[in-house]
C-alpha positions in Angstrom: 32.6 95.2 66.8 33.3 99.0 67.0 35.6 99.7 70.1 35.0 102.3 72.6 36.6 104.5 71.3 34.8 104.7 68.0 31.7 104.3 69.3 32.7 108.0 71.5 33.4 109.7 68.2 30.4 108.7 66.6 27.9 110.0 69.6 30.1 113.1 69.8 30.0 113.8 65.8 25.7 113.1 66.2 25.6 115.7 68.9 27.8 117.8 66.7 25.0 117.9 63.8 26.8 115.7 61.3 24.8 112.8 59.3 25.1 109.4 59.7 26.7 109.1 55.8 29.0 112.0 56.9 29.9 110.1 60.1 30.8 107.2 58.4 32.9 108.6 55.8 34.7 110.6 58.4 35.7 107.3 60.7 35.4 104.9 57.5 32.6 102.5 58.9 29.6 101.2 57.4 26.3 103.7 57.8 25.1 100.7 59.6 27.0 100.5 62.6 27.0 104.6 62.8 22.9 103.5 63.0 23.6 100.7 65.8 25.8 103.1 68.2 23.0 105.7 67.7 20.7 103.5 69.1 22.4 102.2 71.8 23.3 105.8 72.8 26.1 104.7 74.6 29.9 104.2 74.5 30.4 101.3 75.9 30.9 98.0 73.7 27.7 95.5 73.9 28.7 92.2 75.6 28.8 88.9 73.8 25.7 86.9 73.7 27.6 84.1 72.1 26.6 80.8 74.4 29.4 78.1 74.8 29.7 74.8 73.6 30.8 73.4 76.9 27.7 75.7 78.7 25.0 72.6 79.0 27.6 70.3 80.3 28.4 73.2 83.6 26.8 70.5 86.3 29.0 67.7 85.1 32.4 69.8 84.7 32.3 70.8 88.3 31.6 67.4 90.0 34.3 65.5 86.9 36.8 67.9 88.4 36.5 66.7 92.2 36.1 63.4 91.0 39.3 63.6 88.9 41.5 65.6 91.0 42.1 69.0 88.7 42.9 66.6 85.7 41.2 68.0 82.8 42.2 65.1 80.3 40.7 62.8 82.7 37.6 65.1 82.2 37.1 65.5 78.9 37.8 61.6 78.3 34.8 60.7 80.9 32.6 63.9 79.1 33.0 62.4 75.7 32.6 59.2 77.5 29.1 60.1 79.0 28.3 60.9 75.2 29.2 64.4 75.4 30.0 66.1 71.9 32.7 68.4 73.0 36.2 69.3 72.1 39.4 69.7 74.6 40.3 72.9 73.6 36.7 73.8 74.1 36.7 72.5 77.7 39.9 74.1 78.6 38.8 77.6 77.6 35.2 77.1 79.5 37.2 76.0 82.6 39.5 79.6 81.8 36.9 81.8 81.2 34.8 80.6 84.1 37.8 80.1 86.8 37.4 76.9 87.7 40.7 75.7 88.7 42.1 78.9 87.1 43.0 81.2 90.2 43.3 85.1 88.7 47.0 85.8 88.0 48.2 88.2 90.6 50.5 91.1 89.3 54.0 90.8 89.6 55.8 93.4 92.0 59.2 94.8 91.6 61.8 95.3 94.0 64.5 98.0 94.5 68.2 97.6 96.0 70.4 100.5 97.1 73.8 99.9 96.9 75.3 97.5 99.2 71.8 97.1 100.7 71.3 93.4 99.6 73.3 90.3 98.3 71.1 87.1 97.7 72.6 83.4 97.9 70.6 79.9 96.8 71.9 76.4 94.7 70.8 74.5 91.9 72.0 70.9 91.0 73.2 70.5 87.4 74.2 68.0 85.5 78.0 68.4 84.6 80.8 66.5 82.4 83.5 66.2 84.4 86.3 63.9 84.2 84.9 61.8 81.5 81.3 60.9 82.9 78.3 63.1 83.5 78.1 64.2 87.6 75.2 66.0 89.3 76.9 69.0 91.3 75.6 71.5 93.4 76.2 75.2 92.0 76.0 77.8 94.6 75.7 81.5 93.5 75.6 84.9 95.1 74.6 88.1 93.3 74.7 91.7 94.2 71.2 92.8 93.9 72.1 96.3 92.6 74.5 95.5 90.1 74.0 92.2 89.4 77.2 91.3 89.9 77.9 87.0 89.8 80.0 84.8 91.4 79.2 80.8 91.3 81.1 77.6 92.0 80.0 73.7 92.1 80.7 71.4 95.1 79.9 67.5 94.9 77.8 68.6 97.8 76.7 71.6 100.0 76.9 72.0 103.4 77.9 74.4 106.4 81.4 74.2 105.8 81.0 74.4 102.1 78.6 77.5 102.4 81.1 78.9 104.3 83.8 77.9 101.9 81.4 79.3 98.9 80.6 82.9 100.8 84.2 83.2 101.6 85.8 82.9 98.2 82.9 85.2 96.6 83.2 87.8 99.0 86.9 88.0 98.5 85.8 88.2 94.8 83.4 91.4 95.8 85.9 92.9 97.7 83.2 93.8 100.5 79.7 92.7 101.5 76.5 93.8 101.6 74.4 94.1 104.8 71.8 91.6 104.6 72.1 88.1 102.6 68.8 87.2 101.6 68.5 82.8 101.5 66.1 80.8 101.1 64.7 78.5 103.9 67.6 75.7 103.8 68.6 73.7 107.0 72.3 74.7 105.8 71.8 77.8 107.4 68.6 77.8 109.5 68.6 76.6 112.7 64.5 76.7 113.3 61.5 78.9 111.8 60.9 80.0 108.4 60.7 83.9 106.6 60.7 86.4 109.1 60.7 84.3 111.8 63.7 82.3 110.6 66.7 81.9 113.2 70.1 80.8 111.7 72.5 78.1 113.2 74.7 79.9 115.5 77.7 78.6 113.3 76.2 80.6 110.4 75.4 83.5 112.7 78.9 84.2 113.9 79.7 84.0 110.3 78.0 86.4 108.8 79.0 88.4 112.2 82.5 87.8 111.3 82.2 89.3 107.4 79.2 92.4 108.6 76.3 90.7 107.8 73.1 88.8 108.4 71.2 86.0 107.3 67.1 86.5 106.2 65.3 84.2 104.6 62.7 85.1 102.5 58.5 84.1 103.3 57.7 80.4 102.4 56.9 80.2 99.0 57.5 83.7 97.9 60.3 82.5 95.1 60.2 85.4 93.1 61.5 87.7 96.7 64.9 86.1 95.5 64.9 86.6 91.6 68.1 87.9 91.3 69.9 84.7 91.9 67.5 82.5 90.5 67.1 83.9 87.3 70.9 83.5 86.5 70.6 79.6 86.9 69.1 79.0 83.6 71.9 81.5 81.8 75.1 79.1 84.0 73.1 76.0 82.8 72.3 76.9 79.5 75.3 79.1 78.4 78.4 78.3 80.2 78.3 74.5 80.8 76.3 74.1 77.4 78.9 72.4 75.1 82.0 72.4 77.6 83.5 69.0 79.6 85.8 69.7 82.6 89.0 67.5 83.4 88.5 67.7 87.4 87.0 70.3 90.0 89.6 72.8 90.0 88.7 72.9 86.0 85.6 73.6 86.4 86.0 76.2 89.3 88.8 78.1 87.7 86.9 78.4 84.5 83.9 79.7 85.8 85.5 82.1 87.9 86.9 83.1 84.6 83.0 83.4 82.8 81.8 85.2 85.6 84.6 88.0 85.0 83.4 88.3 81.0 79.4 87.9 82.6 79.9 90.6 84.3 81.9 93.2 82.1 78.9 93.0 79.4 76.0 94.8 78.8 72.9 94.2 79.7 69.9 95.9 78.3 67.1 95.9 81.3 70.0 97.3 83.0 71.3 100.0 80.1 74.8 99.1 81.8 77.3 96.0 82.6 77.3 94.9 86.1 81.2 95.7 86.4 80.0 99.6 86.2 77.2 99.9 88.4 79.3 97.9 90.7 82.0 100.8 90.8 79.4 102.8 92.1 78.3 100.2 94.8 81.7 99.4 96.0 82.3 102.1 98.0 78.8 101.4 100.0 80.0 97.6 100.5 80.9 96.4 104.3 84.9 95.9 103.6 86.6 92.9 104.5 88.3 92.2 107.5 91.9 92.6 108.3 92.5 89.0 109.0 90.3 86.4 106.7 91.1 83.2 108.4 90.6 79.9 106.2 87.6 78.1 107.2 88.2 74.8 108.1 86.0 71.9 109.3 87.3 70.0 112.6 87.3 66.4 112.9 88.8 64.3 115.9 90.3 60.7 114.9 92.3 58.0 115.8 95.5 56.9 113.9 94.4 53.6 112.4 97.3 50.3 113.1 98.1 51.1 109.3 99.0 54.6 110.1 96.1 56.6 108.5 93.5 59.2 109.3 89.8 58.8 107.5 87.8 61.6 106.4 85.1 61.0 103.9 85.6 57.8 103.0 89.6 58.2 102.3 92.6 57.9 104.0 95.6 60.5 104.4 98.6 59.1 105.7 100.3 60.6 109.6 103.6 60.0 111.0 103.8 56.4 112.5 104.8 57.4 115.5 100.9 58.6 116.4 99.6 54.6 115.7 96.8 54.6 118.4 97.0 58.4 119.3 94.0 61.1 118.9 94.5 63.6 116.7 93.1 66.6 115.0 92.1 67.1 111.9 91.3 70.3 109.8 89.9 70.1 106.6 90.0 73.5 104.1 89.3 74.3 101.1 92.5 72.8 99.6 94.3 70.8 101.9 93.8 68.1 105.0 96.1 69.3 108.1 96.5 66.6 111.3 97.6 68.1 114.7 99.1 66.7 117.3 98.4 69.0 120.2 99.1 72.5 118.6 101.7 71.0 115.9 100.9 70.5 112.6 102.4 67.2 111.7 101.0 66.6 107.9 99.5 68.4 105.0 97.4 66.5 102.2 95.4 67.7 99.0 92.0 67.3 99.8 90.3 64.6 97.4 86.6 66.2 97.1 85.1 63.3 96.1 84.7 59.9 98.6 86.6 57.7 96.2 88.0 55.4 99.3 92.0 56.5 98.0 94.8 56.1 100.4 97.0 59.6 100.6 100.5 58.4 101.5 103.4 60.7 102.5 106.7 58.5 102.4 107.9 60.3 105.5 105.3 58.9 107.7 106.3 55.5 106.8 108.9 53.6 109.3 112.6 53.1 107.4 113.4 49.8 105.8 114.5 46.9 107.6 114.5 48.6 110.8 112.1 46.1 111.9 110.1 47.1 115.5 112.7 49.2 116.6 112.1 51.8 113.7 108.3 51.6 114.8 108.9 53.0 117.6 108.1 49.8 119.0 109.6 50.5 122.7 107.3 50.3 125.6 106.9 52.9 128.5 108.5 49.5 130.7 111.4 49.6 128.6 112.6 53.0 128.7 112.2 53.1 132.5 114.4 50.0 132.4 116.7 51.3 130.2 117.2 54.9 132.1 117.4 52.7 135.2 119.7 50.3 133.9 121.4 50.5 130.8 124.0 48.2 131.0 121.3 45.8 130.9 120.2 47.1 127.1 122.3 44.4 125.2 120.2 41.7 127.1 117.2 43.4 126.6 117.2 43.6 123.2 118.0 39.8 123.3 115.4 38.8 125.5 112.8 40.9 123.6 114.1 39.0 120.3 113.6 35.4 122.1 110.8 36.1 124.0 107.0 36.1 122.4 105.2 38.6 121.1 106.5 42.2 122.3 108.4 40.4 125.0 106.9 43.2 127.5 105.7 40.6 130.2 109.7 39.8 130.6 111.0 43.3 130.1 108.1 44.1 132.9 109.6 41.5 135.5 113.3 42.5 134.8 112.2 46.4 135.5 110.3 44.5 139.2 114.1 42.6 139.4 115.9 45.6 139.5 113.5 47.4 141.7 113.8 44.1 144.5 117.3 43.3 144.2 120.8 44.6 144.7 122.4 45.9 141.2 125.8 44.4 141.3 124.3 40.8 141.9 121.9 41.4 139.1 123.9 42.7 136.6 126.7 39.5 137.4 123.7 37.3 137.2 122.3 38.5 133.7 125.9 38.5 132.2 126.3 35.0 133.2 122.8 34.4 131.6 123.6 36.0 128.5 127.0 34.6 128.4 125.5 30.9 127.9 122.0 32.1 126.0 119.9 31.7 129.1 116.6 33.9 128.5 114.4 32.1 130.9 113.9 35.3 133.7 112.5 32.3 136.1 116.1 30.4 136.5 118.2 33.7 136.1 116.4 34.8 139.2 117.0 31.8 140.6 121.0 32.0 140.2 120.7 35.9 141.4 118.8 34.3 144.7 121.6 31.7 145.0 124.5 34.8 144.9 122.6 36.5 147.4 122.5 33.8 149.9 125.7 32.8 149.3 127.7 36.4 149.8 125.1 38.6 151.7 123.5 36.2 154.3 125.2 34.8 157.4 123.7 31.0 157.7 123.8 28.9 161.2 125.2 25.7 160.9 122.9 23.2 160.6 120.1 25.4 158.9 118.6 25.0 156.0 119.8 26.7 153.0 117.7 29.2 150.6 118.3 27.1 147.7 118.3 23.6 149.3 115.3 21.3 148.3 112.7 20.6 151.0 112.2 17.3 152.9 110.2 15.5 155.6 111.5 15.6 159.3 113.0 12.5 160.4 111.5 11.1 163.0 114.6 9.5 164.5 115.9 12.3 164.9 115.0 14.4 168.3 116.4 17.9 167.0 114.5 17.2 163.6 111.0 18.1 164.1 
């Protein structure tokens, strides 16, 4: 079939005054289809009268499809089923041709970034060797959109703190920041609502207020309105962890901070540049830094455990011994676990990414050898009272802590009430007599201190009982016993 083109030519050589042989010649076609154009006097190409093979089967196509839910194999088996003498390719291009369940393809727009106008975050899960077995990570990117500059790590998972980790570390890459980061609708940073309408987590808000910028996510289901950091995904995956095995996360991180510096100095040809150049023109439009970037840290409250240890995320970091039972703070960073006691930092940890239940132990915090409870820091509020009270009484204490059970703090507690209630010379004469002869029962010794003091500070009548004299029954004999 001639195209339009052709067929123009030949009407405008005809009104010309040329032949149809001449015509032909001329635009090397048969004299026949010069005839056939002549005829139809016009330019336009006829349509195709061809009918389709799939044409009498029309009724049957459209109520298959319903019944079969879009599924054009289960179509063409119950077609061919129903006796139908029909091929799949056949079916396929009658459902094309004829849009059923073949909605037009829309035409693809294209969108333009002034520098610093736009940076665009997102993850991906991968599948990565690391440390001798394959893990799924979480790679989070962030691109410039005008010069398509990269920066990517992978977390074993991705959260608030570790977006904020992420966006920290590549905007100290980039030097700056660009005024808007476009995200996709992800409950890391959205609070409530979706596109335009979306409100991020006021966490996520003060954030991005901290570094310049703000958070806009881009209209449900319009992927393509963040292509410039989807489209690298498929070149990390396919390019720098095809072939390579990584010992452990910091491995893996420092290497492809390291691939994204070559990425980015080479050419690309929709481009006609390498990111690292167009991105010496944006620089000087990027939001700089502040003066101070603190490190982001995630806060956790927690008790010190009777073994001495602190639990984040499944393991367990060592603290002194001396905070057994006390509430601490805990900061977790990018690097390192840091417990406070009030405003004092009292130990530092690695940070173990992965929940592998591993103890972190710092010898330090452990109590010295055979120091027994004293080098715990076993000594009771009671006890120091008693002792700043009374400390020539500390040799006995310690002994009747030793012989007494348990902590021996229901004994120390009635020898701090003894010396509250009784005279101190008396007391301390009484106790050395006790200890003198091993005595540790607190019940007699304050028996012998109640004997001293009736004996040398009361003034008893003759006749009357004395303190420490055992009752008996009046005598009935007796008139002045009664």
């Amino acid at each position: 079939m001639l195209d339009q083109a052709t067929r123009t030519a030949v009407l405008k050589l005809h009104e010309a005054g040329h032949g149809t042989r001449a015509i032909a010649t001329a635009l090397r076609i048969s004299r026949g289809a010069v005839k056939r154009v002549l005829a139809s006097r016009s330019a336009q190409p006829p349509p195709l009268a061809r009918a389709e093979r799939a044409e009498p089967y029309r009724e049957q196509i459209l109520a298959l499809y319903d019944a079969c839910k879009g599924n054009l194999v289960r179509v063409h088996e119950e077609l061919v089923a129903q006796g139908a003498r029909l091929s799949y390719p056949a079916l396929t291009a009658f459902c094309r041709h004829h849009g059923i369940g073949h909605a037009p393809p829309e035409p693809a727009g294209e969108y333009h970034f002034d520098p610093g106008q736009e940076m665009q975050h997102d993850t991906s899960p991968h599948d990565v060797p690391l440390g001798g077995r394959s893990r799924r990570v979480q790679t989070a990117s962030l691109v410039l959109c005008h010069s398509r500059m990269l920066f990517f790590q992978h977390y074993p998972r991705f959260n608030r703190f570790t977006c904020k980790l992420f966006l920290t570390d590549a905007l100290r890459y980039f030097g700056g920041t660009c005024g808007v980061c476009m995200i996709d609708n992800t409950s890391v940073v959205v609070a409530s609502g979706t596109g335009a309408s979306m409100v991020p987590a006021p966490e996520m808000a003060a954030f991005g207020e901290r570094f310049g910028f703000v958070f806009r996510a881009h209209e449900k289901g319009d992927a393509n309105r963040s292509g410039r950091v989807e489209r690298p995904f498929h070149y990390i995956e396919n390019n720098f962890l095809a072939g390579r095995t990584f010992d452990d996360w910091e491995a893996l991180n420092r290497e492809a901070v390291a691939w994204c510096d070559k990425v980015n100095a080479l050419p690309k040809r929709h481009l006609h540049a390498a990111p690292r150049e167009l991105f010496a023109a944006e620089k000087p439009r990027l939001v700089p830094l502040p003066l101070w970037v603190p490190d982001v840290y995630a806060l956790h409250h927690r008790i010190v455990d009777v073994e001495g240890y602190v639990n984040v995320h499944q393991n367990r970091y060592s603290a002194p011994w001396q905070l057994i039972g006390r509430r601490v703070e805990v900061r977790e960073t990018k690097e390192r676990i840091e417990i406070f006691d009030g405003p004092r930092l009292v130990a530092s940890h690695a940070r173990v990414l992965d929940a592998n239940s591993v103890r972190i132990t710092e010898p330090a915090h452990r109590p010295p050898r055979g120091h027994g409870r004293s080098a715990r820091g076993d000594v009771s509020v009671e006890e120091e009272q008693l002792l700043r009270l009374a400390p020539e009484l500390g040799d006995y204490v310690a002994l009747l802590k030793r012989h007494g059970r348990g902590r021996g703090l229901r004994d120390v507690r009635r020898l701090l009430r003894m010396v509250g209630d009784y005279p101190r010379a008396p007391l301390v004469e009484a106790v050395r007599t006790a200890m003198h002869y091993g005595l540790y029962d607190l019940e007699r010794v304050e028996r012998m201190l109640l004997r001293s003091l009736a004996r040398d500070f009361f003034f008893v009548a003759p006749g009357a009982p004395r303190p420490d004299a055992p009752e008996r029954d009046p005598d009935p004999e007796d008139p002045d016993d009664g």
